[in-house]
C-alpha positions, 0 to 999 in steps of 0.5 A, a space after each residue: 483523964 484516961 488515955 486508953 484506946 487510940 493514940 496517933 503519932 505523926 512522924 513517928 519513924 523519924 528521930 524523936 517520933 519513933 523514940 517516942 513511940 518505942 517508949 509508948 509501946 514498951 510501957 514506959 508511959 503507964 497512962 498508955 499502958 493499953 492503947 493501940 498507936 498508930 504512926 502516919 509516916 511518910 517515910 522520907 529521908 529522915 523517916 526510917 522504918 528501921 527506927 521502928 522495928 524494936 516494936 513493929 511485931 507488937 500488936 498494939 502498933 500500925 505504920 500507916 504510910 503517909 503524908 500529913 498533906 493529905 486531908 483524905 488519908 487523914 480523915 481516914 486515920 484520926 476518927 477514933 483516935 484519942 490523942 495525936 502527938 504531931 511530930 512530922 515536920 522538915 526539920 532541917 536548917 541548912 536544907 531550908 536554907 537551900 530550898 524552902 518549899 517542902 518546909 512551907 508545905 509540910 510544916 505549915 499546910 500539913 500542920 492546918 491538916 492535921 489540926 483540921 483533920 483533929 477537929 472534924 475527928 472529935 480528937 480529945 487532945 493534941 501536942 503540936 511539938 515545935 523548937 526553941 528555934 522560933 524564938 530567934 536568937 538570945 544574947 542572955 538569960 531565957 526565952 518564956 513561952 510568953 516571948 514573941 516568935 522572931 525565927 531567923 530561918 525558913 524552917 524556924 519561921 515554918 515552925 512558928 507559922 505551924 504554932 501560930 495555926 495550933 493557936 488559932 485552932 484553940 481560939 477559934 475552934 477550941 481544938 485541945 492542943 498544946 505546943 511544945 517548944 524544945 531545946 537541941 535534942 541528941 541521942 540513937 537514931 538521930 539521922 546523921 545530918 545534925 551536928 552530934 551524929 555528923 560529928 560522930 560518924 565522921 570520926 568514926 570514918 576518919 572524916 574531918 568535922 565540919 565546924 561553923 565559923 569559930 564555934 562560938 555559937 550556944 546552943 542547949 542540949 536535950 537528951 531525947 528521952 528527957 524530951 519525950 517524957 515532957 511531951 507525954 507530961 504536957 500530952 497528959 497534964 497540959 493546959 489546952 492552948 498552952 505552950 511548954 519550953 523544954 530544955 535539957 540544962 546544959 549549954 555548950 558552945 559547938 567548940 565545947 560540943 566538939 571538944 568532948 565528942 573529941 575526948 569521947 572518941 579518943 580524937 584530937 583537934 587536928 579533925 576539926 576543919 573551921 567553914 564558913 558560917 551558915 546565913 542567918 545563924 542564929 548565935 543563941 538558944 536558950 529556954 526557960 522551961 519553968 513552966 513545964 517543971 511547975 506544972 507537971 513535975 518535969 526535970 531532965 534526967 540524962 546528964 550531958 556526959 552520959 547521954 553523950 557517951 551513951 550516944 557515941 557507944 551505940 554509934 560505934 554499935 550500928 554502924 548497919 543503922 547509919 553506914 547506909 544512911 550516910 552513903 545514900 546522902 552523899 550520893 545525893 549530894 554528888 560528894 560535897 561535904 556534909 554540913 552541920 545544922 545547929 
């Protein structure tokens, strides 16, 4: 199968999206070598079109400001459009936490959108990327795709909600979708809410870390490049109706986590300040991602050490990036301390 022509990319200036996108436009997904992209983004708190100025000149590229909610917006982007990578969502745990609403609306009614707006268009493929987090929590071995869908948060049940819609589309409609389902990604560009950036630029602003309970819980960390290069592997090669774990092979409790992000900063555990536990936190994550591995070749490539030293290196380098980011949050949030969604 050919993917010449038109891709669309929801979510495409957040985090993993517009990492996504900036492989794709830059050649790194031969299939993809000559086709138009075209990114719907609503350009929220975590979408930042910065994320996507390494490509924004190139000629191949659109931003279509936009929420996936509105069915005419879509009806106006997805005909002609060959394949959609359905990246948008909340995505996080502690702000589902505090208020569920947005995560309802966007991860489960923009999902039915998009889905229905990719049946009306005719679209030949889809990739609805969801999270390991759907699965609930694990006290051994590994979650397969054939696990029953237990999520312990609102965002993690949204996500399973959105999965179950992608399902029914295939069965009902035949819509081409497959689901991915991710372990904890980390790399550049990830907004600085999530534990590693938090952690990171906290050091780096001689702030306290913020670590849950005792630190105990174990989680699986995917470098963003390893993520992406499986969603283009299922976006090429999967089965329709399908879903695909991807993990990254590594498992670290958050006080292992934190220890090396410590070493890597030259810091010491006088930074850490242990907070209460978050509700519902789940203790466990862990993928078996088999599957994808079988069927389409798929390894991780970024060890934990370098992606994580790689990681800290461009965080100390754009501090333009996340300085701004971090000052607008805590304004927002009138001076609390941040917290850690893991």
């Amino acid at each position: 199968m050919s993917f010449t022509d038109r891709v669309v990319v929801t979510g495409g200036a957040g985090f993993i999206g517009s990492h996504y996108v900036r492989q794709l436009v830059t050649g790194a997904y031969p299939a993809f070598a000559d086709a138009s992209v075209v990114v719907l983004d609503k350009l929220t708190y975590a979408g930042n079109e910065e994320n996507l100025a390494p490509v924004s000149d190139d000629r191949r590229f659109e931003l279509v400001v936009g929420d996936v909610c509105d069915g005419e917006l879509l009806a106006e982007v997805l005909p002609g459009a060959d394949v959609v990578v359905h990246f948008a969502a909340e995505s996080h745990v502690d702000r589902s936490i505090v208020g569920s609403t947005d995560f309802m609306q966007t991860n489960v009614l923009g999902t039915h959108s998009v889905f229905q707006a990719c049946l009306d268009a005719g679209v030949k493929r889809v990739v609805q990327v969801s999270t390991d987090e759907v699965y609930g929590s694990i006290e051994a071995g590994s979650w397969t795709e054939d696990e029953p869908l237990e999520p312990n948060s609102p965002y993690s049940a949204s996500k399973a909600a959105a999965d179950l819609v992608a399902r029914s589309f295939y069965r009902t409609y035949g819509l081409p979708v497959c689901v991915t389902r991710c372990s904890n990604n980390y790399g550049p560009y990830q907004y600085p809410e999530k534990i590693i950036p938090l952690f990171i630029t906290n050091l780096l602003l001689g702030e306290p870390l913020p670590l849950y309970g005792d630190g105990g819980n174990v989680r699986d960390w995917l470098h963003v490049d390893d993520h992406c290069r499986a969603v283009q592997l299922v976006v090429e090669g999967g089965r329709p109706g399908h879903v695909y774990n991807i993990g990254g092979g590594t498992e670290l409790t958050n006080r292992e986590l934190t220890a090396r992000l410590l070493k890597e900063t030259g810091a010491d555990w006088s930074a850490v300040r242990n907070v209460p536990d978050r509700p519902g936190h789940d203790q466990r994550y862990s993928v078996d991602w088999t599957k994808i591995s079988a069927e389409l070749g798929y390894l991780p490539r970024v060890g934990l050490e370098t992606g994580l030293a790689e990681t800290v290196r461009w965080y100390v380098e754009n501090r333009s990036w996340w300085e701004p980011l971090r000052e607008k949050a805590e304004r927002a949030r009138d001076g609390s301390p941040a917290r850690a969604a893991v």
